[in-house]
C-alpha positions as CSV (number, residue, x, y, z in Angstrom):
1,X,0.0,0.0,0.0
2,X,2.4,2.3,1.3
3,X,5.1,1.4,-1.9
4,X,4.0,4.3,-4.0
5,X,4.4,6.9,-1.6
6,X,7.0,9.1,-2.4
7,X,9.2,11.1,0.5
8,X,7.3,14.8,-0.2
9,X,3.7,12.3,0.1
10,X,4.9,11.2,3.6
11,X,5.7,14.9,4.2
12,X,2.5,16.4,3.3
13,X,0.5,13.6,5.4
14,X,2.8,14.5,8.4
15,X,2.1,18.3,7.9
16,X,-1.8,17.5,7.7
17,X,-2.3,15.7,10.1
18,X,-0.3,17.9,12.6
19,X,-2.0,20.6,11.4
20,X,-5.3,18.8,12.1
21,X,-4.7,17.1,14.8
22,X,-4.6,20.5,16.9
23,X,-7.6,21.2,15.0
24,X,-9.1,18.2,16.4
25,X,-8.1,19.1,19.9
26,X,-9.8,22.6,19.9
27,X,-12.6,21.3,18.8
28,X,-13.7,19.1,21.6
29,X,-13.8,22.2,23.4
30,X,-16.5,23.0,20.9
31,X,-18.5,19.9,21.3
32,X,-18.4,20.3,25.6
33,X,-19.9,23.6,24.6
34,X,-22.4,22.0,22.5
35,X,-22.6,19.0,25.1
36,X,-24.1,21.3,27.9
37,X,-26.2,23.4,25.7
38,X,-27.9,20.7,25.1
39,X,-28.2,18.6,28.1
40,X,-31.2,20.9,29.6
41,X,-33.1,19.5,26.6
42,X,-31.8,15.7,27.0
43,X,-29.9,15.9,23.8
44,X,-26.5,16.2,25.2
45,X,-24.5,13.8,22.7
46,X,-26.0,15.5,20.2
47,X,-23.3,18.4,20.7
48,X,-20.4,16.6,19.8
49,X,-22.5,14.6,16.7
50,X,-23.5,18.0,15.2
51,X,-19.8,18.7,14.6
52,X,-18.4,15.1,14.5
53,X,-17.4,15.2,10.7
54,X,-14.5,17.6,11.6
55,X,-12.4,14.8,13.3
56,X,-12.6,12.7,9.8
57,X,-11.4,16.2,7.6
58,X,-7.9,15.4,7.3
59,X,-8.2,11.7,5.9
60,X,-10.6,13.5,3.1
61,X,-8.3,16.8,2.1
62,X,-5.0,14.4,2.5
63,X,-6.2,11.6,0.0
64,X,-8.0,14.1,-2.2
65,X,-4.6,16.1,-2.7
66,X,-2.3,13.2,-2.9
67,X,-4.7,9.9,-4.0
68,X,-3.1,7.2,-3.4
69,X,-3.7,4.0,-1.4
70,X,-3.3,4.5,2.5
71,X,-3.5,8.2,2.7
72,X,-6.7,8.5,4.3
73,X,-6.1,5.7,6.9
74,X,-2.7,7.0,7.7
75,X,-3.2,11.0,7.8
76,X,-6.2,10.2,9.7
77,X,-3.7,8.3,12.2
78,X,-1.4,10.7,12.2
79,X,-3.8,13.2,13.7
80,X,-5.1,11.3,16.5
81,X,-1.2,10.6,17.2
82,X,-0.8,14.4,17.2
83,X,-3.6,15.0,20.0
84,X,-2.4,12.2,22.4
85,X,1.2,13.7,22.0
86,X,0.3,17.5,22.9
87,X,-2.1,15.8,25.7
88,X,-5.6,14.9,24.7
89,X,-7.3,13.4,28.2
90,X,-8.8,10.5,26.1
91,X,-5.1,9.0,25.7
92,X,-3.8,6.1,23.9
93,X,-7.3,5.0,23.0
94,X,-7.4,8.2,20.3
95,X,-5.1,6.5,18.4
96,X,-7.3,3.3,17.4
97,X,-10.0,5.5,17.1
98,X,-8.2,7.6,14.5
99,X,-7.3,4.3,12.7
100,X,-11.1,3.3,12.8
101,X,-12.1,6.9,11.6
102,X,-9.3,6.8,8.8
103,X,-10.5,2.9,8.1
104,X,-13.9,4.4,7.2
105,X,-13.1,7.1,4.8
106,X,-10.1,4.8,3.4
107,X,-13.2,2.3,2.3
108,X,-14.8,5.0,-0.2
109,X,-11.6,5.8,-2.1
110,X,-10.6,1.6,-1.8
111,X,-14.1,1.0,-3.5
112,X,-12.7,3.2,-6.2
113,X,-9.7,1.3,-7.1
114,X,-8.2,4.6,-5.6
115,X,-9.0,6.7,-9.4
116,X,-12.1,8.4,-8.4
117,X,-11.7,12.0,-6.3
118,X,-14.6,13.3,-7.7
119,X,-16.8,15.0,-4.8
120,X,-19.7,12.6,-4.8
121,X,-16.2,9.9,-3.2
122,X,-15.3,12.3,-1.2
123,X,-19.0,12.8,0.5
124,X,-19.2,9.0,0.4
125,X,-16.1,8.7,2.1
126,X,-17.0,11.4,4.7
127,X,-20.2,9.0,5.3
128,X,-17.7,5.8,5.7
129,X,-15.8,7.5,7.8
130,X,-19.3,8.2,10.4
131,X,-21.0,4.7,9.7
132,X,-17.6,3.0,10.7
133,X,-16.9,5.0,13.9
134,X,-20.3,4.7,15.5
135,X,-20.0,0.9,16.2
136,X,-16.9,1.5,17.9
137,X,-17.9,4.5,20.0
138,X,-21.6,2.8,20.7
139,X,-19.4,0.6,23.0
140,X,-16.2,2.4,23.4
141,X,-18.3,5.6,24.6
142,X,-20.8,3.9,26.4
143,X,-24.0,5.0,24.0
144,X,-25.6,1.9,25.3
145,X,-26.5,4.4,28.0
146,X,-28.8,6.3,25.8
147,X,-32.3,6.1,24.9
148,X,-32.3,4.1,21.6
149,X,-33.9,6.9,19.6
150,X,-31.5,9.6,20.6
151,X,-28.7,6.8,19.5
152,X,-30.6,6.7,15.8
153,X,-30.9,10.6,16.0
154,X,-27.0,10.8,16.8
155,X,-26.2,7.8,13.8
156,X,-27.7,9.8,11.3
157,X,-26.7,12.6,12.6
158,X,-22.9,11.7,12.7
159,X,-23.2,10.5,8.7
160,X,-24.7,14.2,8.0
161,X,-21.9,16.1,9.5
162,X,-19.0,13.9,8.4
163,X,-20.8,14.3,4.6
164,X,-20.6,18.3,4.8
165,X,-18.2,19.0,7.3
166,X,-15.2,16.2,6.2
167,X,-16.6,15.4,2.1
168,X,-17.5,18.7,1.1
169,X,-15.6,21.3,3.4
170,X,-12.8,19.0,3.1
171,X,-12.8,19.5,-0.5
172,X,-13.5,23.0,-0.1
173,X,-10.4,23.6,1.7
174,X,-7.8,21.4,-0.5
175,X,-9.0,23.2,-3.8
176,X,-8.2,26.6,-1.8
177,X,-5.0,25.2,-1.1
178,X,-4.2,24.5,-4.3
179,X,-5.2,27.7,-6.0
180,X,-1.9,29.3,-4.3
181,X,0.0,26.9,-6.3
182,X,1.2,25.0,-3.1
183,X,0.5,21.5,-4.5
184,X,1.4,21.9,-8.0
185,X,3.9,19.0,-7.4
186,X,0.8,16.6,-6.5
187,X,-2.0,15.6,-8.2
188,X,-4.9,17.5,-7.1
189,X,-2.2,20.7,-7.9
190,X,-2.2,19.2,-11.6
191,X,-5.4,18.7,-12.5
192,X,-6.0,22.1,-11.3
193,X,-3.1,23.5,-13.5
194,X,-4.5,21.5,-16.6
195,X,-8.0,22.8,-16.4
196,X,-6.8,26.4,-15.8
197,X,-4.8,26.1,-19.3
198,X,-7.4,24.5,-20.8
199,X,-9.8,27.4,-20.3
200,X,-6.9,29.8,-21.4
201,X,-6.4,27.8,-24.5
């Protein structure tokens, strides 16, 4: 998997999922905002679903810039590495749920053969990324706890945010990225490139 990956690849994951990972990190702040906003109106866990799709973002930019096999998987790793490193209070256990997030959006772009980026993949991948992660945080997080139809309200909710906020802003944000001219030496920087000469031609 990892076989075509060339040095500046390896770089630019690293750099993402830095970069994201103290994303990540600020925004459980967010969600414990969310979280007790909520909680007068019984829909606590709801907080942290409404803005769930953030913590799968980097898998979706990194693989859209670079596509190629891994990428999602291993920025996605990467990140949660980064927020047990400058101190998340979840620990070690952010790490495999990182892998399980990156897993999940891997599985869309995998499906693919890795050759389709198009944005429809990317939403898709946003969506494997939620449906994957909720089994494991149903028992990891104790959702068992909950009432069964805030647990289907908080399932569908989790594939709606990581479809806009990791498929389509993720998307968003790498195409900004690669107007500057930043990643003309990968391929999302080429394609762009080829369709802005195209339209001058």
């Amino acid at each position: 998997m990892t076989k075509n990956w060339k040095l500046k690849d390896v770089v630019l994951m690293s750099m993402l999922g830095v970069v994201f990972g103290l994303i990540y990190l600020a925004f459980f702040g967010v969600g414990n905002i969310l979280f007790g906003a909520l909680t007068p109106l019984g829909l606590g866990p709801l907080g942290y679903e409404f803005i769930f799709g953030i913590w799968f973002i980097v898998s979706i930019v990194a693989a859209y810039i670079i596509r190629k096999p891994g990428v999602a998987f291993t920025s996605e790793t990467i990140a949660a590495l980064t927020e047990v490193l400058i101190g998340s209070t979840s620990g070690p256990t952010l790490i495999l749920s990182g892998m399980v997030q990156g897993l999940g959006a891997e599985l869309a772009f995998a499906a693919t053969g890795w050759k389709d980026y198009r944005l429809r993949i990317l939403i898709f991948s946003g969506i494997g990324a939620a449906v994957i992660s909720f089994p494991y945080h149903y028992f990891m997080s104790g959702y068992d706890a909950y009432a069964s139809w805030l647990v289907g309200l908080m399932f569908v909710t989790r594939i709606i945010s990581g479809a806009i906020l990791s498929g389509l802003l993720g998307k968003v944000i790498a195409d900004q990225l690669a107007s500057t001219g930043v990643l003309s030496g990968y391929p999302l920087g080429r394609e762009r490139q080829k369709k802005r000469e195209q339209r001058a031609s």
